[in-house]
N, C-alpha and C positions, 0 to 999 in steps of 0.2 A: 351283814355282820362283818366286823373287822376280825378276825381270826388271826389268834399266834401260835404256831409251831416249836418251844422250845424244849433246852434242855443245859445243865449243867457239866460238860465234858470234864473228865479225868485233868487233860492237859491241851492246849491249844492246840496241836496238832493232830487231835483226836478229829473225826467228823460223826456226825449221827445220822445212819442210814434209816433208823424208824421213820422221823418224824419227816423225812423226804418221799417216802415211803407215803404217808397221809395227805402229804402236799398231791404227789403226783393222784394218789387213786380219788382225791377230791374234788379235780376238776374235771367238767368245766364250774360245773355248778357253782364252788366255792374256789374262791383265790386267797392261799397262804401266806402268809408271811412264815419267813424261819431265820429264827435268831438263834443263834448258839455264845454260850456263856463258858467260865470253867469255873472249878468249884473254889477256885484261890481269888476268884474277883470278888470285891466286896459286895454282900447283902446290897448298901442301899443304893449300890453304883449298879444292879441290876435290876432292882425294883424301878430307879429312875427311866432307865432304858424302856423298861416293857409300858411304864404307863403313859411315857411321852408317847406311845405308839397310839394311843388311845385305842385299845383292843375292847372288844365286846367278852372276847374268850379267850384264853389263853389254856393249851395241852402242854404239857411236860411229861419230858419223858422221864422217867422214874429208874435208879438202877443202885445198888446197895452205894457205891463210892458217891453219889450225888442226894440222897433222899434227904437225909439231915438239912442240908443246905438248902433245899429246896423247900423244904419248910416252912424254915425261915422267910424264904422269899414270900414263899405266896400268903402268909400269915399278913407280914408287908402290906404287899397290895391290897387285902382285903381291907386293911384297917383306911385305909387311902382311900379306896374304889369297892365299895360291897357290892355295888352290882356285877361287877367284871365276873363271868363265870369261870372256873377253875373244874379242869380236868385233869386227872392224872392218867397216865398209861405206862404198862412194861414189865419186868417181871419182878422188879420188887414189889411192885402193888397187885398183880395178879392173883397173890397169895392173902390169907386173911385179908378178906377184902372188907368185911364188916369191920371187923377189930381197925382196923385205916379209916373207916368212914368215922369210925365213933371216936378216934382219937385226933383225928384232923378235920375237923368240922367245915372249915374253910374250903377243904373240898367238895364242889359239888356234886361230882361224877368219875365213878372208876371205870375203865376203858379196860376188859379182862381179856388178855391172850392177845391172842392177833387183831391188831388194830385198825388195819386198812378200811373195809368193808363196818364194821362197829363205831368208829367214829364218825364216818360220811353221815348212817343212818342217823344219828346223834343230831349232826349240825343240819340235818335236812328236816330233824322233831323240832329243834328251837328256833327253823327259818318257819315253820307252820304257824298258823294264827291256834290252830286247838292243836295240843301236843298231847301227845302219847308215847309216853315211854317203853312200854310193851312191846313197842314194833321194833323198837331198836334192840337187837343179838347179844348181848352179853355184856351188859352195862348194870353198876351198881349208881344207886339212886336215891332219895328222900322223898318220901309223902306219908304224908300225916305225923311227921315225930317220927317214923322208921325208916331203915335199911332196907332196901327191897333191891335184889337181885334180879335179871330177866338171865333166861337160859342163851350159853352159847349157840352159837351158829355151827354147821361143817364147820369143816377148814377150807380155807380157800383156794381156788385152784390157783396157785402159784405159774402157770405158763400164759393168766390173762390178766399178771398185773402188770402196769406201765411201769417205763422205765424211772428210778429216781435220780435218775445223775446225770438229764434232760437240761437241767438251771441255769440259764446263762450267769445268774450271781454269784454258783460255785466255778466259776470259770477261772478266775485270778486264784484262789486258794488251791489250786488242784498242785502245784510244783510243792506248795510250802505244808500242805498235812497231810496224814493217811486216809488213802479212800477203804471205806469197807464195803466188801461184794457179797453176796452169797447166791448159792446155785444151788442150794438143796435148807429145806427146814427140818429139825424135828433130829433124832439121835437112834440108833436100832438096840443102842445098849441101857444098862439100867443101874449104873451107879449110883448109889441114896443117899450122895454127898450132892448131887448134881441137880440140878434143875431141870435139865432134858431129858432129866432119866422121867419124867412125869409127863411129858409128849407122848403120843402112841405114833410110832411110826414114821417114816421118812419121805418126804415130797420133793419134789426137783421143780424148779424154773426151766422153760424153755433153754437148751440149750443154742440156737443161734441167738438169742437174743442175748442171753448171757454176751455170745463174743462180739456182737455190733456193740452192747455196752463199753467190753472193753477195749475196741478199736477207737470208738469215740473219746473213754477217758485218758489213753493212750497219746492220742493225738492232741488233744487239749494241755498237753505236760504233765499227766500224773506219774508221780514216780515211786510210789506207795502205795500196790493197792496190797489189801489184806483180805483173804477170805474167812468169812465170818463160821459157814458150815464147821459144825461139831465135829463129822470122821469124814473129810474131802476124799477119801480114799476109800470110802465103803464099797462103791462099785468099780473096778478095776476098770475094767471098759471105759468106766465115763472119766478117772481120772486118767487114765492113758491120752484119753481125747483130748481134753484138756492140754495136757502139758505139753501134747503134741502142740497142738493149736499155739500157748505161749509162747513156746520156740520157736516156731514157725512164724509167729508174726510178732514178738516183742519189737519194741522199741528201745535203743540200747539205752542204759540208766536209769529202768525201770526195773523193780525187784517186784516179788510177788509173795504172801505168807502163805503159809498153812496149817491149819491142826488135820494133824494124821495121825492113824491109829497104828503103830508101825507093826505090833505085831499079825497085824493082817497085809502088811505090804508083803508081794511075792517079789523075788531075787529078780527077775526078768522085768519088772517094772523100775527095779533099782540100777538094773547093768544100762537097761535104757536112759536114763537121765544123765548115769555116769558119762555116758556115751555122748548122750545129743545134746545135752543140758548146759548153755554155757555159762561160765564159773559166775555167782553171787546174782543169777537171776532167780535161784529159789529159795526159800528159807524155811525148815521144818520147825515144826513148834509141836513135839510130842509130851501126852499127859501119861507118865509114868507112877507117881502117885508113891507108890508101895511096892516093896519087891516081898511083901510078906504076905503069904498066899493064904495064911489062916485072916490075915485082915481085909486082904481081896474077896476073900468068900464072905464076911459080913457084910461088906458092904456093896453085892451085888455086881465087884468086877471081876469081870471075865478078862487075863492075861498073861500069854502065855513068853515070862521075861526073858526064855533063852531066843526066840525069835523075834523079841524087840529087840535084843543084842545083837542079833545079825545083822537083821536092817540096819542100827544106828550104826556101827561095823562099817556093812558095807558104804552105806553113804560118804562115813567117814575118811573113807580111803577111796574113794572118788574124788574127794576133795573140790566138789564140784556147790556143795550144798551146805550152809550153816545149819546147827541143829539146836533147839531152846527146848531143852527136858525141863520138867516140871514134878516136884517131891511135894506130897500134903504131908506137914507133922500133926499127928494128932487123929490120925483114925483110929478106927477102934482096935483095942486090943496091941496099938503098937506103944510098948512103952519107948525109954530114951534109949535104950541100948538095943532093939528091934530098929527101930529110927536110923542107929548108928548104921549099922548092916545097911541098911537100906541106902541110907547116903551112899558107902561104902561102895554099893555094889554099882552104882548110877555114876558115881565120879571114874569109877573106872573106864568109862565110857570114855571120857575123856570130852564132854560135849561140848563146843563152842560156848553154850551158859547153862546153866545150871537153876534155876530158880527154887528160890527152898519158900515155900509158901506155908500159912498156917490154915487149918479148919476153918473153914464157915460154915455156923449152922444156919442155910438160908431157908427162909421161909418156903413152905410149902413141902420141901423133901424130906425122905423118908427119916434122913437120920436123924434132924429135927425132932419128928413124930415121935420115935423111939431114943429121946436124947436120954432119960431116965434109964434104958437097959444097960447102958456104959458109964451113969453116973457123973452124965457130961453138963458143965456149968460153963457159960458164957454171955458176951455180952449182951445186954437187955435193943442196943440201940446196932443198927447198922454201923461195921459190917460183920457182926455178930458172931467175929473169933472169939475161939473157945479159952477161958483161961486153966481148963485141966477135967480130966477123966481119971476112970476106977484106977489107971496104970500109966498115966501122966501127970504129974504135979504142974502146977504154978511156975516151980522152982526149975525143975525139967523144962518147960516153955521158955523160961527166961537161959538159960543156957543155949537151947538150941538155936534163940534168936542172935546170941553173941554168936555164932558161926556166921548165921544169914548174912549180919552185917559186914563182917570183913571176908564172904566168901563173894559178896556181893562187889567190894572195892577192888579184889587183888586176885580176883578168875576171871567174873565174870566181863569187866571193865579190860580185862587185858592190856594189864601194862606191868606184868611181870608175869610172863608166860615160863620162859628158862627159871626163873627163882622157884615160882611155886613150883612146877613138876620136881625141881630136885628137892626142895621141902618135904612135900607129901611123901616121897619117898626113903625120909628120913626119919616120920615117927612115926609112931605103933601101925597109923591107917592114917587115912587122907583126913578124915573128918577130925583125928587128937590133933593133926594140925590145925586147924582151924579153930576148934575148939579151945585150946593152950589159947590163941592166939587173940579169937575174941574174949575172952576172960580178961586176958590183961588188958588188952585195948579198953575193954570197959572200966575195969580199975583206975583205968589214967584220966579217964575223964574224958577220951578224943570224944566216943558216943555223940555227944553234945555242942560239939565245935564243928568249923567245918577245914576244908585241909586244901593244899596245893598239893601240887604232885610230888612235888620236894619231901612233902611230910610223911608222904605215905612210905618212902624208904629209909625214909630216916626210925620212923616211927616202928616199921617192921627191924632195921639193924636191932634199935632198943630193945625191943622185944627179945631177940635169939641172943644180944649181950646180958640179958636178965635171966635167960634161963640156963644161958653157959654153953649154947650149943656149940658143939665139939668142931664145928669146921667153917667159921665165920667167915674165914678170909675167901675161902671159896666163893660160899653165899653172897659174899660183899663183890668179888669179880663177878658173878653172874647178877647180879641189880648192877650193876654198872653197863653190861653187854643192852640190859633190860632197858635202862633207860636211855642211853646213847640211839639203841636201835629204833624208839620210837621218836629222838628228833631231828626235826626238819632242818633246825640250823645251830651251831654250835654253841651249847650253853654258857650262859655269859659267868655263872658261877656254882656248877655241881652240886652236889647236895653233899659230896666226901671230899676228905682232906686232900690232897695230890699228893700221888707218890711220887713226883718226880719235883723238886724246886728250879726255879727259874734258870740255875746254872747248865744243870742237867737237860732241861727240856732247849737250852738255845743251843747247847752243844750237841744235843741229836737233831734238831733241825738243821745244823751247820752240813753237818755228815749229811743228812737226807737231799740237801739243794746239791752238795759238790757230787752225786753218786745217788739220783732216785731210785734208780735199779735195785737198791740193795732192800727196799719196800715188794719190789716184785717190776711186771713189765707194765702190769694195767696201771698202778700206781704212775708209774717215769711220763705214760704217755698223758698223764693232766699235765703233764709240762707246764704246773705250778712254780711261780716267781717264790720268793722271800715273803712277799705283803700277802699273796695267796695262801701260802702255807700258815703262818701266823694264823690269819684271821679263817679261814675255814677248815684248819686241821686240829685235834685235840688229841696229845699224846697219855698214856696212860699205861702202866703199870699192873699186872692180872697172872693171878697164881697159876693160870692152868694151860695147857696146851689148846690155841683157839681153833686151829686148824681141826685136831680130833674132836675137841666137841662137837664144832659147827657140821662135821661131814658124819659124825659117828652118834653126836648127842652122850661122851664119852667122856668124862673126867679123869686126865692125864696130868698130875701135878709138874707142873713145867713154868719157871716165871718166862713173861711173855711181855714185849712192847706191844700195846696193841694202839693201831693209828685209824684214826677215824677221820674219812674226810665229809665232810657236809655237802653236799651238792645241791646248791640256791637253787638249779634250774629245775630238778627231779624231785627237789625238797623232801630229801632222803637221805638217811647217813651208809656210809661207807665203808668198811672195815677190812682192814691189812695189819700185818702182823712184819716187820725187819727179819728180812731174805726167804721169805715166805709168804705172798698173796695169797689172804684166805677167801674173804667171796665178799659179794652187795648184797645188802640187805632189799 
């Protein structure tokens, strides 16, 4: 049989560890092809691919952002190639697995839970001259006009599966997309928003085989691997080892992800990373969800938020570890001003991003089951966000999205880090700025356009000039520090008017060549010409004292030259203030 392994990714840089996963535990007997697609490539630009393959069978891997799509496709094929057989597997199809068979016909076989071991059986029924489906572990099926189910299998012992990331063809992609690992299946906690909360239990992989994996992906140029494990931190021991291990043998310009359950991380696990950990080889990706503890208790999480605040805390002032919190709007029982608090309490945190996501009711979990006791209405298709509950409206949903999206542009994207903290700290709560903020942004219509970086402060000035905010000029030197600080080489024409005209800016240049000093001593010793200065220095005008802010993070009304030089070789700007060197960015 010609056999195809695919799937529909998020985004090119994405990789799919399942279906490598099927490849590896199916040989020797069977040899895979695996093709990877994403879900922006055209329908019939992926149908053509899979059938020039001339496949006997084709699996897909199934997951809420790809199923739609996938549909599609393989509806496609069929209508082309009715004999090609069609499998799905993963865990959007794990769930109602009849209701899938009877509404996508074109499927012939659902592949339920762990697929390693269930698919082999599978392609080893349809290599037999008399097939039997019965022997194959947890496969949905047709005979006679029905749906017929065979009972799962164990679970599999995860320390005797082969490695997937063996392929010499994933060789050349390993520098240019994310690898994903995992070292343990399954979740110990039971949130009924989750999907894992419906696993029993927790398994591990070999742990040497784990690290020869990653010595090999390592060595091949991966520079992205991500670990896929729900709570990497459930056993302290084994994530101790772990990180020991990464630090001890990374590769430098390689990063590593994690989801961690922080408030089970102990302070001695955190002083050590501070410690040994070097800067931007680890990255936290904590689910915070809710800080409303009457909505934790419905929905079966256990967390306890003054010890996620330490953790994130201490990490933070380590400065050693980026941190990606994660808020769901739309659990139970939290209306938009519970919501607010929530944001409220999470931004204070102050976390490198912030991710404001909305409910999904996914198939199979609990809060699905029980969507009627909240009077929760959503959508019929993947990825089946809610559009409102007993104590969320429609309307509530669509405001909280106006946040996402400009908390999304101008935090999380960080490129006005000085503007927004002194924003947030100038309306009622962090979240009324945003909120103000995307209300109007969506009025104007940006929503639907797309933007340069230009826009984005011009677009934010507009904004706090429409509501009158009392101290613009500031606001406006601090996006100017914002956007000078993050360029490489001096803008050929700002996004603000110049406070200084052409008479004015030659005649402090005149002064600055006859007397550099009077910039400071760092500045004198670029022992910058005339053509030098001109072309890599930009002089500027700024209400506040740069020197205390920069040292103190301290707004001291004071006008101030501020002089930036660009430096080609560092591609980095520079910042000096006339008879005062303030510091390099």
């Amino acid at each position: 049989m010609k056999i195809i392994c695919t799937t529909l990714n998020a985004k090119y840089i994405h990789t799919n560890i399942a279906i490598r996963y099927l490849k590896a535990f199916a040989k020797p007997e069977f040899d895979i092809d695996i093709v990877e697609f994403t879900i922006k490539d055209p329908t019939i630009n992926i149908v053509t691919d899979l059938i020039q393959r001339k496949p006997d069978l084709i699996g897909f891997s199934c997951y809420i952002w790809n199923i739609e799509e996938t549909i599609k496709v393989i509806k496609m094929i069929k209508k082309i190639d009715s004999s090609i057989r069609i499998v799905f597997g993963g865990p959007e199809v794990t769930y109602d697995v009849v209701d899938w068979m009877e509404q996508v016909p074109e499927v012939d076989f659902i592949v339920i839970g762990e697929g390693e071991e269930t698919f082999k059986q599978l392609l080893q029924q349809l290599h037999n001259k008399e097939i039997n489906y019965t022997e194959v572990k947890g496969i949905a099926y047709r005979e006679d006009g029905k749906v017929r189910i065979t009972p799962q299998s164990n679970k599999i012992d995860l320390r005797e599966l082969p490695s997937p990331f063996r392929f010499e063809e994933d060789i050349p992609q390993l520098t240019k997309r994310v690898t994903y690992i995992e070292t343990s299946r399954g979740c110990p906690f039971s949130c009924q928003f989750c999907l894992s909360s419906i696993e029993v239990g927790v398994s591990y992989f070999d742990r040497e085989k784990i690290k020869d994996d990653i010595r090999y992906l390592m060595s091949n140029g991966a520079k992205t691997i991500k670990f896929v494990d729900r709570t990497f931190n459930i056993s302290r021991s084994y994530a101790l080892e772990m990180f020991r291990f990464l630090i001890d043998e990374h590769v430098p310009g390689t990063v590593f992800q994690f989801e961690i359950t922080a408030d089970i991380m102990r302070p001695e696990v955190i002083e050590f990373l501070n410690q040994e950990a070097p800067k931007g080889l680890f990255r936290f990706e904590i689910g915070v969800q809710s800080t409303n503890d009457f909505t934790n208790e419905l929905v079966m999480r256990k967390q306890n938020f003054e010890k996620l605040t330490r953790t994130v805390t201490m990490v933070k002032e380590g400065g050693k570890i980026d941190q990606h919190l994660d808020l769901i709007a739309g659990l139970p029982e939290e209306d938009y001003f519970s919501f607010r608090k929530t944001f409220n309490d999470v931004f204070a945190l102050r976390p490198e991003e912030l991710q404001l996501g909305f409910l999904k009711m996914l198939r199979g979990t609990g809060l699905r089951i029980r969507a009627d006791e909240h009077q929760y209405i959503y959508m019929d298709h993947s990825p089946y966000e809610i559009l409102g509950n007993n104590v969320l409206s429609f309307q509530d949903i669509i405001k909280i999205k106006q946040v996402e999206d400009v908390l999304e542009k101008y935090w999380n994207d960080h490129r006005m880090d000085h503007t927004v903290e002194y924003l947030v700290n100038h309306f009622p709560t962090p979240f009324d700025f945003f909120q103000e903020f995307g209300a109007y942004w969506e009025s104007q219509g940006w929503a639907k356009i797309g933007h340069q970086l230009e826009d984005l402060f011009k677009r934010l000035q507009q904004f706090l000039q429409f509501i009158e905010f009392n101290d613009l000029e500031t606001v406006i030197g601090l996006m100017k520090l914002d956007y000078l600080s993050k360029a490489k080489y001096k803008p050929r024409k700002p996004w603000w008017e110049p406070t200084l005209d052409k008479k004015e800016r030659a005649d402090m240049y005149q002064t600055i060549l006859q007397k550099p000093s009077i910039v400071g001593e760092n500045f004198a010793n670029l022992h910058l010409n005339e053509r030098e200065l001109y072309k890599h220095t930009l002089v500027e005008k700024i209400p506040f004292d740069l020197t205390t802010y920069l040292n103190f993070e301290k707004i001291e009304a004071s006008n101030t030259i501020m002089i930036v030089y660009f430096n080609a070789a560092q591609e980095k700007a520079n910042f000096f203030h006339l008879n005062n060197e303030i510091k390099a960015f």
